[in-house]
N, C-alpha and C positions, 0 to 999 in steps of 0.2 A: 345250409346256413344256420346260423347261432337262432333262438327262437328268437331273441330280442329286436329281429332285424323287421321294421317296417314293412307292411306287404305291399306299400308303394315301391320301399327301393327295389324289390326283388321285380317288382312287376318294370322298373324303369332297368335293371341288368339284364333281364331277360331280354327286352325291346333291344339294349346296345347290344346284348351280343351276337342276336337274329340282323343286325345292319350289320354286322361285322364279317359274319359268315356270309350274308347275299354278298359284301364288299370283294372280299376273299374267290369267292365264284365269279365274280363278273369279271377278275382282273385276272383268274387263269384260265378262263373259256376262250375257248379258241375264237371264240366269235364275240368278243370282248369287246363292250360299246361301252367306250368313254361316258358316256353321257349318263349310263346306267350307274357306274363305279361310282360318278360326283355324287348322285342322289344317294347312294346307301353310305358312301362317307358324311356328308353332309347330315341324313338323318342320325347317323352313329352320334357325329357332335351334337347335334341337337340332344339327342338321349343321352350324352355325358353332361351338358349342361343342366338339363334336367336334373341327375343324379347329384350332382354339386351342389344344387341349388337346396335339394332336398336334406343332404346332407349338413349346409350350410360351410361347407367347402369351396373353397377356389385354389384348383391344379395351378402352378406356376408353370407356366410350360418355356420360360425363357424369355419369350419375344415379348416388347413390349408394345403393337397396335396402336397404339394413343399416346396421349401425353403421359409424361411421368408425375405421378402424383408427386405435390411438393415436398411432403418428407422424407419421399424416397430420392428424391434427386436433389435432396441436402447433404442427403447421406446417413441419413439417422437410420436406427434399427426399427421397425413395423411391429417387430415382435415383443 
């Protein structure tokens, strides 16, 4: 990584990508417990949140969860 880069975020990359790899094992083991997968997905989002937040980023992932903020459901541009 570039030296510029925070040793929070690299400490918060590390963390999502150790969720991502347990996520990855728990969902091709043959003995594969649902229960396990949710929590290491679950912490992954949490450690991408994290990282956004640290960033000062927010992924658009598409969906909207909530209400539509009203200048986006005017129609006006955000940006």
């Amino acid at each position: 990584m570039p030296e510029g880069v925070d040793h929070r975020v690299r400490n918060i990359l590390a963390a999502l990508r150790g969720h991502l790899e347990l996520a990855h094992e728990s969902a091709t083991s043959d003995r594969a417990d649902p229960d396990d997968l949710l929590e290491d997905l679950s912490n992954a989002l949490d450690a991408l949140g994290r990282l956004e937040s640290r960033l000062g980023v927010q992924v658009d992932t598409g969906s909207r969860p909530g209400p539509v903020p009203p200048d986006l459901a005017q129609g006006s541009d955000p940006a």
